[in-house]
N, C-alpha and C positions, 0 to 999 in steps of 0.2 A: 461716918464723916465722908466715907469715899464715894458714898452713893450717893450722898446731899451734894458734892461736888459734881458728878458725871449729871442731875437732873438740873442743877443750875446751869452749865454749860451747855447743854442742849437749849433748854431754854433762853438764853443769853443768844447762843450761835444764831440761831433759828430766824430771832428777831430781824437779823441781818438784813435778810432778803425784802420786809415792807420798807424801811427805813432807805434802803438803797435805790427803791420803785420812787419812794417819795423824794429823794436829794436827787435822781437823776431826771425829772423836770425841770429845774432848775439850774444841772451845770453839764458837760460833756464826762465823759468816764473818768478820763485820765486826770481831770481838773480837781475830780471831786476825790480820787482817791490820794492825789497830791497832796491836799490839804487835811486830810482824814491819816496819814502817815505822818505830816508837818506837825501838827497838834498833838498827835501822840507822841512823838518821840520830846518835844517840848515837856509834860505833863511828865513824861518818862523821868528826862534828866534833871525834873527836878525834883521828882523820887529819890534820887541817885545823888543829889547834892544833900538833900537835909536827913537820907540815910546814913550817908556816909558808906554805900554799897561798892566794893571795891571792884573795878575792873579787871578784864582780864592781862594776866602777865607776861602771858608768851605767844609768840605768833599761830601756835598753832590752834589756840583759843580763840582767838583772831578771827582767822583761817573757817572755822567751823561758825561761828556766831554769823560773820559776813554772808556765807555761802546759804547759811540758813534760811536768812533773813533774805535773799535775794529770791529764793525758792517759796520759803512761804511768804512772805509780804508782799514779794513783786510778781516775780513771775508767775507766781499762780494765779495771780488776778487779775494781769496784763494779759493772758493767755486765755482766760476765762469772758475780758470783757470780748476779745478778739474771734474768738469762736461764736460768741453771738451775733456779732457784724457781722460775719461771713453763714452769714445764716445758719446756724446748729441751732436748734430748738432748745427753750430751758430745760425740755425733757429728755431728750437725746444727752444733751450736756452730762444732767443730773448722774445717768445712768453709765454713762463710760467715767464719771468719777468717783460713782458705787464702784468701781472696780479696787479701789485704794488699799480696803480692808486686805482682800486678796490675796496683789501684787507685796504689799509688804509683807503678810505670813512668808511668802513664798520666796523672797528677795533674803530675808534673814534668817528665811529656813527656823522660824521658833514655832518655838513644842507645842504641837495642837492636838485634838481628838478628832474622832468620826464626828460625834456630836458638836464640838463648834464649827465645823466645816458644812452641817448642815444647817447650824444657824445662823454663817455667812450666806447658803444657797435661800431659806427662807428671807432673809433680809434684802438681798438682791432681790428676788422676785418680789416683794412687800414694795421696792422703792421702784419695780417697775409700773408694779397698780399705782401709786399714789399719783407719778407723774406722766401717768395712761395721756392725759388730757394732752398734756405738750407734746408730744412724741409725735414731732412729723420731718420723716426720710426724705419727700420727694424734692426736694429743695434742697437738700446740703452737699455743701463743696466738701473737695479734698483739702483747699486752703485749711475749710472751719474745722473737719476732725482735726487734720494736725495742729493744729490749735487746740485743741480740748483735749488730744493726748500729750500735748506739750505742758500742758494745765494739771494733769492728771498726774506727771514726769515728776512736775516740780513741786506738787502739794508730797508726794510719798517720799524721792526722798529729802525733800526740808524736814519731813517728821522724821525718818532715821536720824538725818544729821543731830537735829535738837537732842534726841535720846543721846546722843553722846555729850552733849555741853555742861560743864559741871557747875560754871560760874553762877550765883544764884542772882535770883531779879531783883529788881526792875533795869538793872544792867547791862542784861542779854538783850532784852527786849529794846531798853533805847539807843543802842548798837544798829540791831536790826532795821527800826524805823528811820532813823536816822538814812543808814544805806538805800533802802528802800525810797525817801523820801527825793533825794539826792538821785537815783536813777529815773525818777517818776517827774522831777524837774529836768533832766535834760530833754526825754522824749516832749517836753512837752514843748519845746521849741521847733519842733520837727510838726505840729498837729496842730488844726486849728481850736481855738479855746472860747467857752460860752462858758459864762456866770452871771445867776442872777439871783444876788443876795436877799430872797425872798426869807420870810419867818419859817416856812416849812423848810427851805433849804438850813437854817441855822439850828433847827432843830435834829431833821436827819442828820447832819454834821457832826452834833454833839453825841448825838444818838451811836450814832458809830464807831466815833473817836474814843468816848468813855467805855459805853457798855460790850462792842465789841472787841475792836484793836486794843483798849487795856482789861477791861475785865474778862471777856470770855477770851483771848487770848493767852491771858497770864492762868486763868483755869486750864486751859487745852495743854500748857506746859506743863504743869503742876502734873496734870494725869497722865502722860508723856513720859514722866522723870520716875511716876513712884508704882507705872503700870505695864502690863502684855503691851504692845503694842499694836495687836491685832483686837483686844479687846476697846483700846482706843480710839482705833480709826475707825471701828465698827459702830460709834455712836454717833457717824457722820449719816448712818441709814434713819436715823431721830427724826432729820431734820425736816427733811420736806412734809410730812408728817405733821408735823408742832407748828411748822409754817401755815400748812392748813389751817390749824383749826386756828390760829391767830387771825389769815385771812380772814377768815371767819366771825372770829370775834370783834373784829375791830372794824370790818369794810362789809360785813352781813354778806359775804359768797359762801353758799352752800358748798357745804360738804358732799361727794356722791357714794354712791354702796361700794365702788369698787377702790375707792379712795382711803373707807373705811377698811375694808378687807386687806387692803396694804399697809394697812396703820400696826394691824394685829396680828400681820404674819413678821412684822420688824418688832413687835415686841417681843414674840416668840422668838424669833430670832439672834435677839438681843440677851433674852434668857439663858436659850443652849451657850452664847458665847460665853457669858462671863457666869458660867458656873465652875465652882471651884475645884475642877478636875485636874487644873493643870495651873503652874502658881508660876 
């Protein structure tokens, strides 16, 4: 079951990235991620109403769901859109947020081996072939890294935080969007806004809303709650990888040999991790 769950999420995450090429023709970053958090926490609470899913009862559940939810919903993505403004490369980016698996082994100090520490170093080096192509240095600001480590900040620890939330979903989740949607409305009085309610745009819209922000979302919790956490994070190396060969599938861009050789040093990689030496 746990495995049907980790290749769906991959699969599911992955999509993310054409779906977001194709919505942002259409509208400015912050407009589209506004309405993509609005929708879901909508969708969310009214999971929450005809579940009858109980909220949380004390501040410090609160506390923790909030803080989450502003780390992963917001600011990882408001830091993510921002570092590519400020010129960081999708593959520059990609690669200092390969770092995640790492920094959280290393933050929570949990029990690993030699062998998944080298199927963290195979998966890093797997996610530097894949996204060979983008990787261009001569151009980036000190603004855009610190942006992209601010990105990096706030995706690691909203995933510790989450491993502590006990309250179960869709609850947690339209908590989060909610807050998220609500910060991602104020900024946007502060920036200028473009929309143009194109079919493609209501499609990547829905695209996102559904299959990302509530279903691979509510998967990435699910594995979060009942997993290593380094085994976790470690399936963010999937991604670029599955996005490929989706490129692929769907817009016909070739795959390259050294794209492929990144594909199969991150499954290797993915292997050494989550073998069951360590529970």
């Amino acid at each position: 079951m746990i495995e049907f769950v980790r290749l769906a999420f991959i699969i599911m995450w992955s999509s993310g990235a054409i779906f977001v090429e194709l919505g942002l023709r259409d509208a400015d970053p912050f407009t589209f991620l506004f309405l993509r958090l609005l929708f879901a926490a909508i969708i969310l609470w009214t999971a929450v109403f005809f579940l009858k899913t109980a909220l949380p009862t004390n501040i410090k559940e609160w506390r923790y769901i909030l803080l989450t939810g502003l780390c992963v919903q917001t600011g990882y993505q408001i830091f993510y859109y921002l570092a590519i403004y400020h010129e960081v490369s999708p593959g520059v980016l990609t690669i200092i947020l390969g770092a995640q698996p790492i920094i959280t082994t290393i933050a929570l100090k949990e029990k690993s081996n030699t062998v998944q520490w080298f199927g963290l170093l195979f998966g890093m080096v797997g996610l530097i072939l894949v996204v060979a192509d983008n990787i261009i240095i001569a151009s980036v600001t000190l603004i855009g890294i610190l942006n992209a480590i601010l990105s990096l900040l706030c995706i690691t620890v909203g995933t510790i935080l989450q491993k502590k939330i006990k309250i179960i979903q869709p609850a947690n989740m339209a908590i989060q969007y909610s807050s998220g949607a609500l910060v991602l409305f104020l900024l946007l009085l502060f920036f200028e806004q473009s929309l143009e309610w194109t079919m493609m745009f209501s499609v990547s819209l829905a695209w996102m809303t559904i299959v990302i922000s509530v279903g691979a979302t509510f998967l990435l919790y699910y594995l979060i709650e009942k997993g290593h956490l380094m085994k976790v994070t470690s399936l963010f190396y999937a991604v670029p990888p599955v996005t490929a060969m989706l490129d692929f599938l769907i817009f016909g861009n070739m795959i390259k040999l050294f794209t492929i050789i990144g594909m199969i040093l991150i499954v290797i990689g993915l292997i050494l991790i989550n073998r069951q030496t360590v529970i």
